[in-house]
ZAVO-841781 format. One record per atom (N, C-alpha, C): residue in one letter; x, y, z. Coordinates in steps of 0.05 Angstrom, whole numbers, plus 32768, in hexadecimal, padded with zeros to 4 digits. Example, Ala and Ser with C-alpha at 12.3 -4.5 7.8 and 13.67 -1.06 7.14 Angstrom:
BEGIN
A81087F8E809C/A80F67FA6809C/A81087FBE809C/S81017FD3808E/S81117FEB808F/S81028001809D/
//
This chain:
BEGIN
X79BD80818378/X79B9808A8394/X799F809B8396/X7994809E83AC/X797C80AB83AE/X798080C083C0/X798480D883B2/X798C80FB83B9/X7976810483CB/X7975810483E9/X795D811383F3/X7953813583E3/X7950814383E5/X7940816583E3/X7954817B8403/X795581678413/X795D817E842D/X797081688438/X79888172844C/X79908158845A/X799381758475/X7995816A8489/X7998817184A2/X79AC816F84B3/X79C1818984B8/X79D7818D84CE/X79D5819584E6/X79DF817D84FA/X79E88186850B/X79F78191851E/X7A0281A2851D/X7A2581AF8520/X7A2981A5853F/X7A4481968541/X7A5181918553/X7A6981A1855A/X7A6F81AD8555/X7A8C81C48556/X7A9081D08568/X7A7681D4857C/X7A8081DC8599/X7A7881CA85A9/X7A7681AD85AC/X7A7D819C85B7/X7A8F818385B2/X7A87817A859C/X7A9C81648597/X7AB4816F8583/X7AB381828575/X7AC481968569/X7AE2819E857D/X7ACE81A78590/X7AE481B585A4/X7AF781AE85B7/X7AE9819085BD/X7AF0818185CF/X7B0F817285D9/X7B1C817585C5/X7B2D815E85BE/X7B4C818085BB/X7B42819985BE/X7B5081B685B7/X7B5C81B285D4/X7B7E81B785D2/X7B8F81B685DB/X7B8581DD85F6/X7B8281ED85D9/X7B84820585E4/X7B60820B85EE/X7B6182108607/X7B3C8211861D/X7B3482258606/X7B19821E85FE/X7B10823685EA/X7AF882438601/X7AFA8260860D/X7AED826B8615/X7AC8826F8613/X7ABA8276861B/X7AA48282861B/X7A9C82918601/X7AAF82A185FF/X7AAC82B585F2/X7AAC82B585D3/X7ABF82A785CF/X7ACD829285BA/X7ABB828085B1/X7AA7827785C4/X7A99825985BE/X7A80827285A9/X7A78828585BA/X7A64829285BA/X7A61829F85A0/X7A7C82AA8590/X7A7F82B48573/X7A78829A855E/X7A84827E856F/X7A7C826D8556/X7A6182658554/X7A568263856B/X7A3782668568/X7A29827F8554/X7A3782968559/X7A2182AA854A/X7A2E82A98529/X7A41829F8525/X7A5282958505/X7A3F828784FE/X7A3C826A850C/X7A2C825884FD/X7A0C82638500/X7A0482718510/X79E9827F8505/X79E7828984F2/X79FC829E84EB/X79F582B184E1/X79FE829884C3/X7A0B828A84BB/X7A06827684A3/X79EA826484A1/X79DF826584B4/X79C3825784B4/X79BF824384C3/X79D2823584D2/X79DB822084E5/X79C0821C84EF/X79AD821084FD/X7990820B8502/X799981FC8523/X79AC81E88522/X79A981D48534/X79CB81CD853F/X79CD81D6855E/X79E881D18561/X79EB81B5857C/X79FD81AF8581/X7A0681A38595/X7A1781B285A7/X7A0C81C285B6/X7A1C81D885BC/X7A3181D285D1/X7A2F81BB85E4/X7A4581AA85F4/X7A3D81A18606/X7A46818F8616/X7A4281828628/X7A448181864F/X7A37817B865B/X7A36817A8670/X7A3F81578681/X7A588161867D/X7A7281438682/X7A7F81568698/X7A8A814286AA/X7A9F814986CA/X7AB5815E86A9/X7ABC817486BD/X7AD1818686AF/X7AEA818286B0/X7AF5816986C4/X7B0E815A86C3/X7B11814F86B3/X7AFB814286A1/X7AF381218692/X7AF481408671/X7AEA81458678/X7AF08156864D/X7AE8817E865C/X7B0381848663/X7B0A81A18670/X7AFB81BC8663/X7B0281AB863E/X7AF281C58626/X7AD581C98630/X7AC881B7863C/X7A9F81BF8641/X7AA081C3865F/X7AAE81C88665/X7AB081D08684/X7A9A81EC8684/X7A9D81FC8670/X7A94821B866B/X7A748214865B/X7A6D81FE865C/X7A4B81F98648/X7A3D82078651/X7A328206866F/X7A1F820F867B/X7A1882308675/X7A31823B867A/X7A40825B8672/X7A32825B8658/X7A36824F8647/X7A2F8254862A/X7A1782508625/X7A11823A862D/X79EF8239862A/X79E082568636/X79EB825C864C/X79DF82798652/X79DD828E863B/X79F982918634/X79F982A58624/X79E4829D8605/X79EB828685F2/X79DE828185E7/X79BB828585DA/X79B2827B85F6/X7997827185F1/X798B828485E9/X798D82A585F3/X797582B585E1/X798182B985CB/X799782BC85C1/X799882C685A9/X799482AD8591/X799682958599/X7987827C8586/X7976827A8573/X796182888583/X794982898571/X794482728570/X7940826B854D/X79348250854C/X79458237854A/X7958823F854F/X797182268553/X79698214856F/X797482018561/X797281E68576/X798F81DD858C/X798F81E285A0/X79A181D685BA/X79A081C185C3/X79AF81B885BA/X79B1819D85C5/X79D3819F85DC/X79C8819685F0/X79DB818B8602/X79EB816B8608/X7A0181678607/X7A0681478602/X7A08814B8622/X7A01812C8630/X79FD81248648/X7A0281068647/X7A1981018662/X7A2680E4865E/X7A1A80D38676/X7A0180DE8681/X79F580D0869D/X79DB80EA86A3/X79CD80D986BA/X79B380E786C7/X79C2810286D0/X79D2811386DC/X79E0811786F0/X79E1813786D5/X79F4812A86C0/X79F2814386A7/X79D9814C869B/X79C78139869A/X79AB81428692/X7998815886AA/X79A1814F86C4/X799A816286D3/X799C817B86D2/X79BE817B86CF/X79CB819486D6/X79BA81A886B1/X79BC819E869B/X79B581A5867F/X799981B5868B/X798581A2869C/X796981AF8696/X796781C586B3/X797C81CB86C1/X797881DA86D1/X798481F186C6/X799381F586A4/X79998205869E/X797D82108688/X796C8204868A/X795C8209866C/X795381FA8658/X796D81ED8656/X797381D9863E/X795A81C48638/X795081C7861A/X793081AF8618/X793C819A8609/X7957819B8602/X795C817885F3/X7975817785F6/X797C81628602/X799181578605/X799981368600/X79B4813485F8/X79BD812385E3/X79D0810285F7/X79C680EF8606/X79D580D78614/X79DB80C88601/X79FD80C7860A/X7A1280B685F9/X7A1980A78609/X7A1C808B85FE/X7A25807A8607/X7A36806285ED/X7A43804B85F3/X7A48804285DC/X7A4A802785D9/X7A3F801E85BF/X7A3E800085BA/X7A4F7FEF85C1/X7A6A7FFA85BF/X7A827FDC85CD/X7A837FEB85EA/X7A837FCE85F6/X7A927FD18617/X7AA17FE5861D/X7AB47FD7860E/X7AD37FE7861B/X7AD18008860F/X7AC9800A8602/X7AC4802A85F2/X7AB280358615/X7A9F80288618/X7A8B80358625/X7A98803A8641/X7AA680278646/X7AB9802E8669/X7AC780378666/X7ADB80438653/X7AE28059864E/X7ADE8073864E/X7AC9806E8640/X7ABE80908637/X7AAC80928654/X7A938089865D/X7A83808B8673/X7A86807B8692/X7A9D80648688/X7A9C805786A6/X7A86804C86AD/X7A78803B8693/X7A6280238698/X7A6580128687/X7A5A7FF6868B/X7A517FE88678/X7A397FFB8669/X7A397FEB8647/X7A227FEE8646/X7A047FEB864C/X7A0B7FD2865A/X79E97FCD8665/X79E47FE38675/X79FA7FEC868A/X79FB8007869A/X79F3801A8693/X79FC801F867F/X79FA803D8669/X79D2803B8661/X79CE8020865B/X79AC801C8647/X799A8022866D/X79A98016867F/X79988017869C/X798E803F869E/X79A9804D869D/X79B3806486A5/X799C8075868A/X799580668670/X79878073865A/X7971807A8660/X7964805B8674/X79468063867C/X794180768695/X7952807B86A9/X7950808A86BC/X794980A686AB/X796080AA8696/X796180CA868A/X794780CF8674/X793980B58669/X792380B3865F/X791880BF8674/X790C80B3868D/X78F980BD869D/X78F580D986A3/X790880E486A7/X791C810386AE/X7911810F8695/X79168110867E/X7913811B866C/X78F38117866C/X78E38103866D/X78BD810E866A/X78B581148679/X78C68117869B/X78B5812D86AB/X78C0814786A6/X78DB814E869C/X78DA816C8695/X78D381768673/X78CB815F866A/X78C8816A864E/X78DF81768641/X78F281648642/X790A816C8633/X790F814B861D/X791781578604/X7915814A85E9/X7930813B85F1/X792D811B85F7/X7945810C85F5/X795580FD85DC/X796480FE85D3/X797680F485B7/X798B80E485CD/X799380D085C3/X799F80C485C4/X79B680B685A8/X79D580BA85B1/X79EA80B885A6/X79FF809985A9/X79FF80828598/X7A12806C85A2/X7A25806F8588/X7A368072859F/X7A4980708598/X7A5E805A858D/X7A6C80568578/X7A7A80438572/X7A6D80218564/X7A52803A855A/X7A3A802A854C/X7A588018853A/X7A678021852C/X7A6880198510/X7A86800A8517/X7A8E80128534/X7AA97FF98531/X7ABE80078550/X7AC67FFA855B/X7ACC80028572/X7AEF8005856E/X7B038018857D/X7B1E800E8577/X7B297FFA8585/X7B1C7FF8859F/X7B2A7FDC85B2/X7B157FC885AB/X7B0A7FC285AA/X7AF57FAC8591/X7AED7FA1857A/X7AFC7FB4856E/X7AF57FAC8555/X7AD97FB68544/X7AD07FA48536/X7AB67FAC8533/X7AAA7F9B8542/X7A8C7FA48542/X7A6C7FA88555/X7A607F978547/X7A567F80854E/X7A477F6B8541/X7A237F7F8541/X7A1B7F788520/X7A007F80851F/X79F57F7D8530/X79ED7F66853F/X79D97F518550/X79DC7F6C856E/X79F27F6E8574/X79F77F818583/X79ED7FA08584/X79EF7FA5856B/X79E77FC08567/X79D07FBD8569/X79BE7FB4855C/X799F7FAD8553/X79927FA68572/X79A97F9C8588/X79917F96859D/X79987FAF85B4/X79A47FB685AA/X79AE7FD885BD/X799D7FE685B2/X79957FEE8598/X798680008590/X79627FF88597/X79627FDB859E/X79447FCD859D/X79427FDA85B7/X79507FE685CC/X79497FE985E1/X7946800585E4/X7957801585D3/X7957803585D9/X793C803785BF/X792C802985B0/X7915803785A3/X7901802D85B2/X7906801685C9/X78EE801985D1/X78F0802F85E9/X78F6804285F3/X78F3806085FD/X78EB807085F0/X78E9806C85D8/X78DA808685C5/X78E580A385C7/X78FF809985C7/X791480B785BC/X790E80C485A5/X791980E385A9/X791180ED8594/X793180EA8587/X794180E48581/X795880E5856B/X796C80D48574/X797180C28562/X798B80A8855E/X799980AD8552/X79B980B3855A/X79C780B88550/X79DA80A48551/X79E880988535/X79F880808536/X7A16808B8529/X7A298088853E/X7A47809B853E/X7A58807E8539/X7A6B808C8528/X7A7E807D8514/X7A9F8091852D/X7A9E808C853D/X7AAA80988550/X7AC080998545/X7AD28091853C/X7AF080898536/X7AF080858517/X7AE08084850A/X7AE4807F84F1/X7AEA806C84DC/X7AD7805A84F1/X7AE5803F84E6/X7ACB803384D6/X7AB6803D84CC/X7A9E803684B3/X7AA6803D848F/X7AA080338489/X7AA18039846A/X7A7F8036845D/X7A88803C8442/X7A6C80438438/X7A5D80298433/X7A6780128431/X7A557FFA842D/X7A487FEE844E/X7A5B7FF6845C/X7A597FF3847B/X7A3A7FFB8481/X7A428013847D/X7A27802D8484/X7A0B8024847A/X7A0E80218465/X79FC801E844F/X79F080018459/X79F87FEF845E/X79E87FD88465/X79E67FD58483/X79F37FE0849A/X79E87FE184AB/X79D57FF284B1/X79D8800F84AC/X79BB801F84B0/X79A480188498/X79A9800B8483/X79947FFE8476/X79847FEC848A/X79977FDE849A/X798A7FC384A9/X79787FD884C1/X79827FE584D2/X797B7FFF84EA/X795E800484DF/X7965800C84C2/X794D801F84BA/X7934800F84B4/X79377FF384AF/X79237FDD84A8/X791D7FDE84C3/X792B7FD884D1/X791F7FC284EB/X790E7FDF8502/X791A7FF284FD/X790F80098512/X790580208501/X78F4801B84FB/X78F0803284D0/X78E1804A84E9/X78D7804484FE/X78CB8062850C/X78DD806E8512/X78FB80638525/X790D807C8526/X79218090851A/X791B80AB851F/X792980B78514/X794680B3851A/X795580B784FF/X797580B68505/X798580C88506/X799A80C2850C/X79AD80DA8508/X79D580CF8501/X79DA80D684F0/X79F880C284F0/X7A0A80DC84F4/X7A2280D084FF/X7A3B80E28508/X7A4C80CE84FE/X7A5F80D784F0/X7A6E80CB84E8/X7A8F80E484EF/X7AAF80DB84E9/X7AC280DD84EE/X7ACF80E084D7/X7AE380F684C7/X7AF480ED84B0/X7B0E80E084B4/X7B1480CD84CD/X7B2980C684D5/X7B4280B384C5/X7B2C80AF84AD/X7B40809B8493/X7B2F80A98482/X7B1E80C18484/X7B2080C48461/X7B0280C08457/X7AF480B98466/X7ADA80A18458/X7AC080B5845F/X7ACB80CF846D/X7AAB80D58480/X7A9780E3845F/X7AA680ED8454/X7A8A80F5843C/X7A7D80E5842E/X7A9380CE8427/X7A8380B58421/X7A6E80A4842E/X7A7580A68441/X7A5A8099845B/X7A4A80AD845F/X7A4A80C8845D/X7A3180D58460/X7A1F80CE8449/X7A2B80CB842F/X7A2080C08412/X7A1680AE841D/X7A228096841D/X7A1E80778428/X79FC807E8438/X79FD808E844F/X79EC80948465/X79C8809D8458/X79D780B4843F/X79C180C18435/X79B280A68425/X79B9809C8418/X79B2808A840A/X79A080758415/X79A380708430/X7999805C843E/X797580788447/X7978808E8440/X795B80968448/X795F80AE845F/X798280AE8469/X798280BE8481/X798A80E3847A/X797D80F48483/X79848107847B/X798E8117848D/X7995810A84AD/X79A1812084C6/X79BD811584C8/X79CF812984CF/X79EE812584D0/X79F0813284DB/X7A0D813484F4/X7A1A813F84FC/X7A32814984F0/X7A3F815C84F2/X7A58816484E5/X7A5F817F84F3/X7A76817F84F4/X7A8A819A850D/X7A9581A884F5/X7A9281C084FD/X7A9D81DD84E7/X7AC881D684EB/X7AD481CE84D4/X7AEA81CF84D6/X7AEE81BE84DC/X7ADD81A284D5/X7AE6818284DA/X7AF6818284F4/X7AF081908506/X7AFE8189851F/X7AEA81798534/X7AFF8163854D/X7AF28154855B/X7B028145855B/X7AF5812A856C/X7AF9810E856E/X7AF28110858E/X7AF080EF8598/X7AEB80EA85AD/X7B0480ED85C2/X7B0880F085DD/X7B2180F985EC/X7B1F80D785F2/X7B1180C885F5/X7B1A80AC8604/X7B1B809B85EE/X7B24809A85CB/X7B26808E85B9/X7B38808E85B1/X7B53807685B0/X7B63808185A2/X7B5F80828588/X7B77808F857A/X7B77809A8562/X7B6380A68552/X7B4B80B58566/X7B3680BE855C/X7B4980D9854F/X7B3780E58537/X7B3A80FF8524/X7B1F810C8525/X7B2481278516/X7B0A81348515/X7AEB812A8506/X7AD28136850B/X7AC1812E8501/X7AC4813684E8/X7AAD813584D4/X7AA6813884B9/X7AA6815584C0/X7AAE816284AE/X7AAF817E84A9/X7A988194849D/X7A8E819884A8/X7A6B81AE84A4/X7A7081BB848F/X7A8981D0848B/X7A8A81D3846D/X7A9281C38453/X7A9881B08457/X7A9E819C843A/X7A8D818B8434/X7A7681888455/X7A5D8173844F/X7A4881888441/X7A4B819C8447/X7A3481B78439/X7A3A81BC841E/X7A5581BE8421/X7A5A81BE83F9/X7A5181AE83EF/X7A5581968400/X7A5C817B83EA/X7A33817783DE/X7A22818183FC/X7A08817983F6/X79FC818783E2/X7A0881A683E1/X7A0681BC83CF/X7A0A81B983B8/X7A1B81B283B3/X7A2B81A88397/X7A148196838B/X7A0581808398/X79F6816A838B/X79D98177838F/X79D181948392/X79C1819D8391/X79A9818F83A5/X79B4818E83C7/X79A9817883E0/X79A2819A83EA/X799881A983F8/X799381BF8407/X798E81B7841F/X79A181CF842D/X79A781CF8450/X799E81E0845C/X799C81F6844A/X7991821D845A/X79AB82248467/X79BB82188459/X79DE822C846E/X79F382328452/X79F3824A845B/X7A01825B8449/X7A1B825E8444/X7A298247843C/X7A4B8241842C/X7A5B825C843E/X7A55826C842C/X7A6882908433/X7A6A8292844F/X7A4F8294845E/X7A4D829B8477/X7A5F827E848C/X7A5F8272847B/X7A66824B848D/X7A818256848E/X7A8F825C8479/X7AB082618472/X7ABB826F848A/X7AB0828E8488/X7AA582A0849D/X7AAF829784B6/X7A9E828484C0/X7AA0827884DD/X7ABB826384D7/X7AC1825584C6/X7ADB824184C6/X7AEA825784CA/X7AF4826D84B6/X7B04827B84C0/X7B04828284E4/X7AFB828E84EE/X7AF4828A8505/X7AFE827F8519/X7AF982688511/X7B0382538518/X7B1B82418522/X7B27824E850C/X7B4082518506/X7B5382618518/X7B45827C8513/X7B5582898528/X7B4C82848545/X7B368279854C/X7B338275856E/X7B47825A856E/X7B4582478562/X7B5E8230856E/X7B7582388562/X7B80824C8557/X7BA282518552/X7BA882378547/X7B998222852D/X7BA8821C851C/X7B978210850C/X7B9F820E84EF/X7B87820184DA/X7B7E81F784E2/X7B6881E684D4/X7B5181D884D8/X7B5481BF84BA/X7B4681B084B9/X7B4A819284A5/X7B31819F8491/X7B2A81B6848F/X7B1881C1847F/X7B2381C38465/X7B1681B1844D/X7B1881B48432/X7B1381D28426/X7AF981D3842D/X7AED81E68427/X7AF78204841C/X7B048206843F/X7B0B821D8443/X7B2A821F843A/X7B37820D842E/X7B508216841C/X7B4E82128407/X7B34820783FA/X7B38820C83DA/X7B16821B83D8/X7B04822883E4/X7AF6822C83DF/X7ADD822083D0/X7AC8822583C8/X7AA9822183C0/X7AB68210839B/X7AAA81F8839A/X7AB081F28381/X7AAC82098368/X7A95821C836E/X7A9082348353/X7A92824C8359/X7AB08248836E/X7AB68267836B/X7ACC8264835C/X7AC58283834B/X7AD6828F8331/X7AEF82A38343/X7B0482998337/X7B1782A5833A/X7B2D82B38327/X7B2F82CE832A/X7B4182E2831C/X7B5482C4830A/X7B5482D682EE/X7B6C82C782E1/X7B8082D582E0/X7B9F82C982E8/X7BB082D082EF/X7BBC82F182D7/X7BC182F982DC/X7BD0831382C5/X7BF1831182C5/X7BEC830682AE/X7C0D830382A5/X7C25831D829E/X7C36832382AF/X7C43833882AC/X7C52833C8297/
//
């Protein structure tokens, strides 16, 4: 395998993390896990989304947060997710310089989640292209259900390859290809973003992947290997999509940090301080989290040997 030097996180934990939480996580609440994952080194968040507050109730409070947020950031990156022209508006009348349009490769996923076809969704991309170079705000774009849909099945290549032929010719700044449900494995990954990375070698990527069977550290492997070094991952493997069934949480920020740590990959986020915020975490949703990490701790921490009475 071919080990990059740095790989790159994007924390989703207060948006796609939160989303799917039974109990409304406050302002206030959102606002501690922001300054947790700073204070571990966190660089780049997805801090939530600007979606109708009937349609996902948890980002009803984004706007609120982005307020509070933005000076204390520094050099951290905000990204806003936006599911139409309408959320991109409302994002840059708060400040916001990059924001993240999702839409998704199968049909039926996409009228679900947004209430378009996709040709609708690629029409709806270039309006928010336009939007974005008269205010100078950094557009990424997110498809969803790149790697296999649950009412579809899987996503024929031919398909993927001519959805993406259309979102690189806009000249986005970040592609992100989401394993929404969890349905990719590592040979999957590996030869389709091999194929992505041949045919579109200028755009930058980004993969999100799901541990919903088990597979998400292996496909970030699978991912790295193919050349890609940006990932998403939510503190406390929490998430999934609200209009997917049997979606589970994302890849977990602390067990993808160990795991890069461990193989001597550098992130600039600090294990101790990450725990820190899981804990946290923990206590703002009132109940564990699918975090390895944080119940058996750092592979080379030393622990007291027992004293036999």
């Amino acid at each position: 395998m071919n080990f990059p030097e740095k790989v790159y996180i994007n924390e989703v934990v207060l948006r796609d993390g939160l989303q799917l939480e039974k109990k409304l996580v406050n302002v206030e609440d959102k606002e501690l896990l922001f300054k947790g994952l700073r204070n571990a080194g966190v660089n780049t968040f997805e801090f939530g989304s600007f979606v109708h507050p009937i349609r996902v109730p948890q980002m009803a409070n984004s706007g609120e947060l982005y307020s509070k947020i933005q000076q204390e950031a520094g050099t951290a990156n905000l990204i806003a997710l936006v599911p139409n022209l309408k959320g991109a508006e409302r994002a840059s009348q708060l400040g916001v310089n990059n924001i993240n349009y999702v839409f998704s490769a199968s049909e039926t996923h996409n009228l679900q989640n947004v209430q378009k076809t996709t040709l609708q969704s690629l029409e709806e991309l270039r309006k928010i292209n336009e939007f974005c170079i008269e205010n100078k705000i950094l557009l990424d774009v997110s498809l969803a259900t790149t790697f296999g849909c649950p009412f579809e099945g899987e996503i024929s290549k031919d398909r993927i390859r001519s959805i993406i032929q259309h979102v690189t010719e806009l000249n986005i700044n970040m592609l992100t290809l989401a394993d929404t449900t969890g349905m990719a494995n590592p040979k999957m990954v590996f030869q389709l973003i091999s194929l992505i990375r041949f045919e579109f070698p200028k755009q930058k990527l980004r993969l999100h992947f799901h541990n919903t069977r088990d597979m998400g550290l292996s496909n970030i492997l699978a991912g790295i290997n193919t050349g890609v070094t940006h990932f998403d991952t939510a503190l406390g493997g929490l998430g999934g999509c609200p209009f997917a069934p049997g979606a589970t949480g994302n890849v977990c920020t602390e067990d993808v940090v160990h795991m890069l740590h461990s193989m001597d990959i550098q992130t600039n986020i600090d294990i101790e301080e990450l725990l820190n915020a899981s804990r946290l975490l923990e206590e703002i949703v009132g109940h564990q989290t699918p975090s390895y990490l944080l119940k058996a701790g750092p592979y080379d921490r030393k622990y007291p040997i027992p004293v036999s009475s």
